[in-house]
Each structure stands twice: as structure tokens, then as C-alpha cells.
N, C-alpha and C positions, 0 to 999 in steps of 0.2 A: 375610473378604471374600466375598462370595455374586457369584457367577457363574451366571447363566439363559440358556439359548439353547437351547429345544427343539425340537423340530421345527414348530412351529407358534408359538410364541411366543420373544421379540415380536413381535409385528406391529402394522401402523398404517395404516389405508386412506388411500391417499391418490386424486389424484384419475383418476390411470391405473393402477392396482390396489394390490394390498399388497404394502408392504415387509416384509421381517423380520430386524431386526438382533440385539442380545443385551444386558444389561445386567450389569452390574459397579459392585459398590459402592455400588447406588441409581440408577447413571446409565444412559440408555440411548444405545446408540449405533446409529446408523445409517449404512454408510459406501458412498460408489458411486450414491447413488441420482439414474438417470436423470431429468434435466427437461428436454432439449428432443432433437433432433436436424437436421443442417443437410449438404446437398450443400454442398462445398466453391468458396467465394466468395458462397453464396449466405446470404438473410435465416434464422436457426434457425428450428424450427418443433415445435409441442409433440409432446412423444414417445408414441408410439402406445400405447395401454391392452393391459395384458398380462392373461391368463387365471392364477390362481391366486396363490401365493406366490414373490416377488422376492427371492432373496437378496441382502441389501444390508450385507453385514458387511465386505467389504474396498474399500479404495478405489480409483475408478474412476481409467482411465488418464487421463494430462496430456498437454497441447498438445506435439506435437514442437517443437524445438530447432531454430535454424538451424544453428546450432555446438555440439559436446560440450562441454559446461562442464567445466571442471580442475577437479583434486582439490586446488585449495590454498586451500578453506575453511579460517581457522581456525575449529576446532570445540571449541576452550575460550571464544572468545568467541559464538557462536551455529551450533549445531550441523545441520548439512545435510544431505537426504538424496535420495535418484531414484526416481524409479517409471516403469512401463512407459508407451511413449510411444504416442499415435494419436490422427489427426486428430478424429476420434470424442471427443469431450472434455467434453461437455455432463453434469457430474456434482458433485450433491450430499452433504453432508454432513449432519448432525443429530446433537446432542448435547444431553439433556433427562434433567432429572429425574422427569417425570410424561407419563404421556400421557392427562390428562383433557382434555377440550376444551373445559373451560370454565375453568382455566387464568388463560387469560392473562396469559400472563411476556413480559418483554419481550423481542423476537429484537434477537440482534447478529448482522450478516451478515459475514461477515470475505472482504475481496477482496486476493490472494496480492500481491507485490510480484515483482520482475524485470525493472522497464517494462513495458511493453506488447512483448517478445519473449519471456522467457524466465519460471520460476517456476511454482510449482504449488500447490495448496493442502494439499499435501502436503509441500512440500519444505524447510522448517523443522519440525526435533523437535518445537520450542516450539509449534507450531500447535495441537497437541491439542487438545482440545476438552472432555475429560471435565472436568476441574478448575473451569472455565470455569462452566459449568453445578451443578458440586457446591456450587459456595460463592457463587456471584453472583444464584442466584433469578434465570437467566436462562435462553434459549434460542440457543444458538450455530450458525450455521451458514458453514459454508465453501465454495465451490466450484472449478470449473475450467472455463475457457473456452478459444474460440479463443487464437492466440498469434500474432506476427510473421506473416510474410507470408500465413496461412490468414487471421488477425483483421484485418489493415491494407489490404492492400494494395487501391487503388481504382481496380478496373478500370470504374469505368462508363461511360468514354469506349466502350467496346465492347459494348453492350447496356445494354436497361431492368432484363433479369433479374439486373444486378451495378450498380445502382443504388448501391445502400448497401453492397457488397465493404467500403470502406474506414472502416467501423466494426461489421464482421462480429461480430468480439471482444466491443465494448460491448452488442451487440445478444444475444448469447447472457447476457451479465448480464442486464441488463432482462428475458429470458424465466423467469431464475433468481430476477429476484425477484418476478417472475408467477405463480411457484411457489411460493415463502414466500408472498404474499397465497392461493394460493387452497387452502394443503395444509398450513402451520404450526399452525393451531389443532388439530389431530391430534396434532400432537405437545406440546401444551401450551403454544403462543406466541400472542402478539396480534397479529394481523396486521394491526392499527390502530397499533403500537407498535417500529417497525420503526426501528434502526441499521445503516447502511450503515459499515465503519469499514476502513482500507487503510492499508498502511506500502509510501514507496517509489512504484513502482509503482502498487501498490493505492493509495496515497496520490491519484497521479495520476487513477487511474479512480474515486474517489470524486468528486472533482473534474468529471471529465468527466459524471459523474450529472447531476452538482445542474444540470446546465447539457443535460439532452438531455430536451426534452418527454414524449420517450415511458415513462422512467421517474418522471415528477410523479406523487407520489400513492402508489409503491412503498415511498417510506422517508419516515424523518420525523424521524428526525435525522443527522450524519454525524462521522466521526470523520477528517481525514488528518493521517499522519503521515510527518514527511519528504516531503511529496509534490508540492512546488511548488518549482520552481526559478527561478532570475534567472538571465536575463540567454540564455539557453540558445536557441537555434534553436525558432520553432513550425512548426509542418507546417502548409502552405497547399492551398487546392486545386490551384491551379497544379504543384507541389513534387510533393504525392503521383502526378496527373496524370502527370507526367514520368517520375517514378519506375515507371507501370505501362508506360508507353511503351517506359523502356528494356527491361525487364525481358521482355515480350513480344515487342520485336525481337530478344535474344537467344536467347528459345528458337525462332524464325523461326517465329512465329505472325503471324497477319494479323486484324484483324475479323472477316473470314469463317469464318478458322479458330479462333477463338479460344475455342470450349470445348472442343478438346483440351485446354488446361490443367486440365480439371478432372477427366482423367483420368491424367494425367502422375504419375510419381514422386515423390514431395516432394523428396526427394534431389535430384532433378533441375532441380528449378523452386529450391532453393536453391545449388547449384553456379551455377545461372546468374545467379542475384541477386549470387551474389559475386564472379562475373567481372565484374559494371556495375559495382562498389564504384569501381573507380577515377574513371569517368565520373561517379559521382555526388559524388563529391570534388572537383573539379573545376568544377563546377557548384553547387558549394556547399550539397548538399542531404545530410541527415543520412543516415545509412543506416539509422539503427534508425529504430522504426515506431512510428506514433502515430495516435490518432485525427484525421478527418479532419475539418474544419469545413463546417458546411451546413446543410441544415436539418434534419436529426438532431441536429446537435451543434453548439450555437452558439458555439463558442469557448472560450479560455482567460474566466473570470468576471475574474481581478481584471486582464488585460488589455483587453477589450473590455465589461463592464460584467456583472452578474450578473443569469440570468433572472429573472423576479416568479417564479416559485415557488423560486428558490435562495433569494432574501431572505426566505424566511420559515420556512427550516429552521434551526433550531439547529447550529451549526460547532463544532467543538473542533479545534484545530490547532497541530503543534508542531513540532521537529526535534530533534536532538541535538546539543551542542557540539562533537563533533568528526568527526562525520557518517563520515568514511573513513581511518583510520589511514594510516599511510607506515613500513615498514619505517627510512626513514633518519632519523626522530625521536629524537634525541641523547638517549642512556639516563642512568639515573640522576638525574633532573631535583631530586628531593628534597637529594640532596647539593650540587647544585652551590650556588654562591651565585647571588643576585642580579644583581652585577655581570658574572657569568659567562652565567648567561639572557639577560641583556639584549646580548652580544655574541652570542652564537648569533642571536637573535633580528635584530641588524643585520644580518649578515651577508643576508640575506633582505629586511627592511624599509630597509633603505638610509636614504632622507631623511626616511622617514616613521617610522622608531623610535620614538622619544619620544614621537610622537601617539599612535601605536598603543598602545606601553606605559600613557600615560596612560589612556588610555580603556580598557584592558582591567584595572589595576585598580581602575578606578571600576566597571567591572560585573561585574568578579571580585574581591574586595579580597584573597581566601581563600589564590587559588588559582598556579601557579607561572605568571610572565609567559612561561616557554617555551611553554605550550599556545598562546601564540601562533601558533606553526607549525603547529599540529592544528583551531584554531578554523575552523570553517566557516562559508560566507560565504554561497553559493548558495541553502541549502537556507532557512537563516534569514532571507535577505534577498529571497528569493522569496518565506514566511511573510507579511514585515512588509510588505510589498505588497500579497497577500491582506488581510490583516488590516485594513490603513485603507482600500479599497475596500470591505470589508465593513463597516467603517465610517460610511461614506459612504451605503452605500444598502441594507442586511441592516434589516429590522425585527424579526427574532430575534435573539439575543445567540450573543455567539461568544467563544471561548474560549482562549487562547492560552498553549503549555505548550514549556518548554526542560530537555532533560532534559540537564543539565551536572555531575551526578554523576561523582567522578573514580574508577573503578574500581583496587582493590591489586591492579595484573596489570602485568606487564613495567617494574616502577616507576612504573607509576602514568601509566593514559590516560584523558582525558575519556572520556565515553559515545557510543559509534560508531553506525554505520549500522546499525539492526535492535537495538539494546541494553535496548531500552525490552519488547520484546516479549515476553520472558519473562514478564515482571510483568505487564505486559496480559495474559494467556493464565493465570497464578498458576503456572506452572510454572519455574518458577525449581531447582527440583529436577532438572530435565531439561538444565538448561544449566553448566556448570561456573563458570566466571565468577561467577555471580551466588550462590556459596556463601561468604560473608563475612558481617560485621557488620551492613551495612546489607542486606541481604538481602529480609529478611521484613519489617522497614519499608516500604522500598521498591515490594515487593510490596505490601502493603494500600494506600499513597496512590497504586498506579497502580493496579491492579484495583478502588480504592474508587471512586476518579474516572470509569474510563471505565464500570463498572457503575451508577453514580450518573446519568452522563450518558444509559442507556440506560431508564433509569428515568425520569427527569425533563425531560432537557436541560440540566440543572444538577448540573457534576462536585463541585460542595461535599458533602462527608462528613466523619463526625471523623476521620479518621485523616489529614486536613489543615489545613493552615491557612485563613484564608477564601482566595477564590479570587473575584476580581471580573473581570465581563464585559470586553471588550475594546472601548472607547470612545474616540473621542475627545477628548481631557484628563486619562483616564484609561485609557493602555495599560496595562493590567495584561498581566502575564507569569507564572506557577507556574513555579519552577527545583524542578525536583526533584534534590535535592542533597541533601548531610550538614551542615546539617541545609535540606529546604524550604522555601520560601519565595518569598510575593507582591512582584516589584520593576514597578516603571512605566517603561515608554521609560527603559528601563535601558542598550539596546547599539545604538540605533542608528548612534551615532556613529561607535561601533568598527567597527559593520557598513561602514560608509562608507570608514573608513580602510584595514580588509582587501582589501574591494572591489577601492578604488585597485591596491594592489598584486597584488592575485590579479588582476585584469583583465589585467594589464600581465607576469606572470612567473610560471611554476611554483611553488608552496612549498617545492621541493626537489628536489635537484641532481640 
């Protein structure tokens, strides 16, 4: 393995001076590197050109936290980690195998998951980036942006200069990938050949792209995963509105006084966000944060309608079967019998048992009727919404994938929230979980697909079966499973009957 990192080499001009990262094993890396910077609540703004050489080999700090996240990741199923916090957050990544500039590989832009509060692009093992690039003939990059109340919150009832506060967040993306177009063919990417792609969260803010004018023309295809939900509260103007209102009469600011806050404590400006939590409870507005709708950002697409330049981007979009595990999921599921599943299973599904049973082995036939307790409803049936809206009115094809793989871990659990990632990333070596049988399968039909898709728009490769568009009369769905495979408007139904019952009661006591 050759390691290079001299004092002058690597480096890569970019367009506010040189960075210089190091390479390893043919790849190079570049970690930290500055693209915008933003007074706090204010619009980013490109980062001022430096004299000489940047070191850019460690990664730059992440969004502060409203709250300390606990340590009770499991990190056999996807492993987690922290980095130094500050409002200062505006930092890229790069991972490439060449740095010609005439190239042209295709970039994948990877945006972090956590919602739009918390997460970094740092804060999965599995994020790496080397692997990614070593074997995909692509160019990978990651960032870090605004977070929670510095990215959301929309103070523009109180000046023109926080106009757009309440999508501060989205708006340092778009500057990020103002930076892949005008500084990735340096590193060997096409900046005509551009994947936007997000898990979660990032799921969400891919999402929120395809639908904000100001980044048309940035990307050109998208990938979300897990990142649409049903049924779930949207943030309105009004909502966020309210929201800055209280938040400001808490810290006994006024109009007049009101860029004090932009010299305040963070600490501070979130102790008092959490003293409103009740009021805003109350009032029935969510407390976590989102992008704000207007004329930056015209809404949720598969609720209010998809912009003409969203319908002409290629989508790939999926979730996982059982999106968020539950500690009190009845062990041993493989021993028990049948008729034993299916009493678990009542206890929970009451009058709707039998439907539900029914329809979940018409589109599981494989698999144990207890995952019924673990089957997810939100994440897929917010999908299947997307999906026939983009149906409706997308003139690029779109893609739709369920990753219902039953992992050998604790007896045996569907695929959860963030499971898929590994395998998108090829690092499956770095996650515990994903060291079994199906492993390295697994790996090449998800890293073939979404590199496929970065290439083309079109996730078909061999290491799948065919994989058709998602159309009306023809919902195709890709289960990546043991073994994968193409089914059509396979679980709507089931979708329907979970619903029912998830609308109406917890899955577990």
C-alpha cells in the first residue's frame, strides 16, 4: 500500500487557492476543504481565496447539536462516531482516483442524514469515501452544512437581512454544489454529471433540492433513501413564523433588538428553544426543524406537485423493511411456529390480523409473519406517494428499491434505518453486521445500482436482475433480498392495512 503526502504534494487548484491532501492505495483524499462561509442566520457566501497551500487532510468541524446525542448507538448494526462542533460548518470532502481534468468521472454528492437537526458527514464509519471511488470509476463527495435552529429557523418577520434564515441549511448545500460545478473537474469529475444522493435526512434534503430553483442545473440526477415520510406534520410558513416569534420573546429580544441574537451563545439561543418546547406542543407545531416553504423552496413535490425542472431529473428511491427496530420484538422468531407468530402478531393487529397476515405473505411469501411487528409503514408509504406523483408528471424515469433483506443478527431482523449504507459506500468491512453470507452479494447489487445510476440514470448492471422504471401499470419495486428481485405494486395493500393500525396505536407496548 503506497502512502504520499509531501509537503507539496498533493495538491489541486481549486478556485480560492490550493488544497493539499494525501493519497493512499491510488486514492486521493481530500478532507475539510472550505466552500462557503455565513454570519449566523444569514444567506452563505463563497469563501474568501487564501495565499499558498491549504491543508485539507482532516475533516472539518460539524453543525452544533441542540441536544448531546447518547451513546446508545448500536454499533454492530451501523457504527457512529463525533467530531468537533462549530457554527462555522461550511466543509467539503473529495475522494478521487485521478486528478486529471479532463477526467470526467461521474461526482456523487453524499448529503448526511439526522433530519435537518442533527448528523454530519462525518458521523457514520461507513461514510468513507476511499472505497467508493477505488472501485466505482467515480468521484465522491460529502459535506457539512448548517443544522437546527443556525439552518432553520425563520426569522424574517424581523428584517430583509434574514429573509431566507429559514432555509440557511439548504442554502449552504446549493453553495456546496456551486462548488462541485466550478472546482470538481480538478479533481477528475464532470461537473455536467452530477448525483445528489441522501439517506434519512439527506433523503429529505435531496428532496428539498429537486424542488428549490436556485439549485436547477447543480445535479442531474438524485438518489433518496428513506427520506419521505406519511402522514408526518409539514412545516408551513405560518408554523415556522410562530416558532421564531416564540423563540425571540423568550430570549426578551424585540425587532429592534434583534441582532443581538447573532451574537449570543448557542447554548443559549438553544436552552431557550427548549423552554418554548412546551408552547410549541401545545400549539401543535413540531419542534424539530425543516425547511421552510416560499419562494426558495416550493414545497414537499409529491405533496403540492413537482417543479419542471424536478420532472426531468432521474429519481432512485427506496426505504427499508423494517426502518427502526424495537428492543421488545419477541426473540427467537425462526423457532416459534406459525400459529404462534400469528398470536403475537394479534395481540397488536386486533381485527385486522388476517388482512394483514394475508397480505404480508402475498408480498413476503419467504419471510416470518412476525416481521409484522417491525414492517414499516411511514417511510414506504410516503415512497409510494412519491412514486405515483412522479408518475403522474416526472418525464425522466424513476426508480424504486426496498431493501427487505433479513439480517442473521439477534435472530433474525429485517433491514433497518441506515442498513443499506454500507453497501452504498462498499464498505461493508467497516460495519460488523454486514460480515455474513450475503455480504459481498449484497454489496456489488447495491454499489453496482447506485454507481450505475451515477453513470447513466439507469441502476440496471449484472450483478442484478432487470430493474424496470416505475410507471403506472407497471410499479416495479427491486427487494434487495436473499435472493433479489423485480415484484410490481407488490405491498400496497399491506401498506394500507399497517397504516390502519399504526395510525390508530403504537407497535409495541
Amino acid at each position: 500500500m503506497e502512502f504520499i503526502c509531501t509537503s507539496t504534494e498533493p495538491a489541486v487548484q481549486t478556485k480560492a487557492g490550493k488544497v493539499h491532501g494525501y493519497r493512499i492505495d491510488g486514492i486521493y483524499t481530500f478532507k475539510g476543504i472550505p466552500y462557503a462561509t455565513a454570519k449566523r442566520f444569514h444567506m452563505p457566501e463563497p469563501i474568501q481565496p487564501w495565499e499558498g497551500l491549504l491543508d485539507t487532510i482532516a475533516y472539518g468541524d460539524t453543525a452544533p447539536y441542540m441536544e448531546k446525542k447518547a451513546n446508545g448507538f448500536n454499533d454492530i448494526r451501523i457504527a457512529h462516531r463525533y467530531w468537533p462542533q462549530d457554527e462555522r460548518c461550511q466543509y467539503v470532502n473529495v475522494w478521487t482516483d485521478t486528478l486529471d481534468n479532463t477526467a470526467k468521472k461521474p461526482v456523487m454528492v453524499w448529503i448526511h442524514g439526522g433530519g435537518f437537526d442533527t448528523g454530519s458527514s462525518v458521523e457514520l464509519v461507513c461514510y468513507e469515501g476511499a472505497n467508493a471511488a477505488k472501485y466505482g470509476d467515480i468521484v465522491l463527495v460529502s459535506l457539512n452544512h448548517r443544522l437546527n435552529i443556525a439552518g432553520y429557523l425563520d426569522l424574517s418577520a424581523y428584517g430583509e437581512e434574514y429573509k431566507n434564515s429559514g432555509n440557511a441549511g439548504m442554502a449552504d448545500i446549493v453553495m456546496a454544489l456551486e462548488w462541485v460545478r466550478d472546482n470538481i473537474a480538478n479533481f477528475g469529475g464532470d461537473p455536467d454529471n452530477v448525483t445528489i444522493f441522501g439517506q434519512s435526512g439527506g433523503g429529505g434534503k435531496v428532496h428539498t433540492l429537486l424542488q428549490m430553483p436556485a439549485a436547477d442545473g447543480l445535479f442531474h440526477k438524485a438518489i433518496i433513501e428513506s427520506g419521505i415520510l406519511y402522514g408526518g406534520p409539514e412545516v408551513t410558513k405560518e408554523t415556522a413564523l410562530k416558532k421564531a416569534e416564540l423563540l425571540v420573546k423568550q430570549l426578551g429580544l424585540t425587532k429592534e433588538t434583534i441582532r443581538t441574537i447573532e451574537e449570543l451563545p448557542y447554548s443559549t439561543i438553544v436552552d431557550a428553544y427548549t423552554a418554548i418546547r412546551p408552547q410549541l406542543k401545545e400549539l401543535g407545531i413540531a419542534p424539530s426543524f425543516a425547511p421552510v416553504p416560499g419562494d426558495y423552496y416550493a414545497g414537499q413535490g409529491h405533496k403540492h406537485g413537482f417543479t419542471a425542472h424536478a420532472c426531468t431529473v432521474p429519481v432512485m428511491i427506496g426505504s427499508t423493511l423494517g426502518e427502526f427496530p424495537n428492543p421488545a420484538f419477541p426473540k427467537h422468531k425462526y423457532e416459534r411456529s406459525e400459529e404462534e407468530c400469528i398470536a403475537l402478531v394479534r395481540e397488536k393487529f386486533g381485527e385486522h390480523t388476517d388482512e394483514a397476515v394475508r397480505e404480508f405473505k402475498a408480498a413476503y411469501p419467504e419471510k416470518s409473519v412476525l416481521d409484522l411487528l417491525l414492517t414499516d409503514v411511514r417511510f414506504r408509504k410516503g415512497t409510494i406517494e412519491f412514486l405515483d406523483k412522479r408518475a403522474e408528471q416526472a418525464s425522466a424515469p424513476t426508480y424504486s428499491y426496498v431493501f427487505s433483506y433479513d439480517f442473521p443478527y439477534n435472530d433474525g431482523e429485517p433491514a433497518w434505518h441506515c442498513a443499506e449504507l454500507p453497501y452504498v459506500f462498499h464498505n461493508i468491512d467497516l460495519v460488523a453486521v454486514c460480515h455474513n453470507a450475503d455480504g459481498e452479494r449484497l454489496q456489488n447489487e447495491f454499489f453496482g445500482a447506485w454507481t450505475a445510476f451515477a453513470q447513466t440514470g439507469d441502476p440496471n448492471n449484472a450483478a442484478l436482475p432487470h430493474w424496470d422504471a416505475y410507471t403506472k401499470g407497471n410499479e416495479a419495486t427491486m427487494l434487495f433480498d436473499a435472493p433479489s428481485v423485480q415484484k410490481v405494486d407488490y405491498d400496497r395493500k399491506l401498506m394500507d392495512v399497517v397504516w390502519e393500525v399504526n395510525s390508530k396505536q403504537s407497535f409495541f407496548k
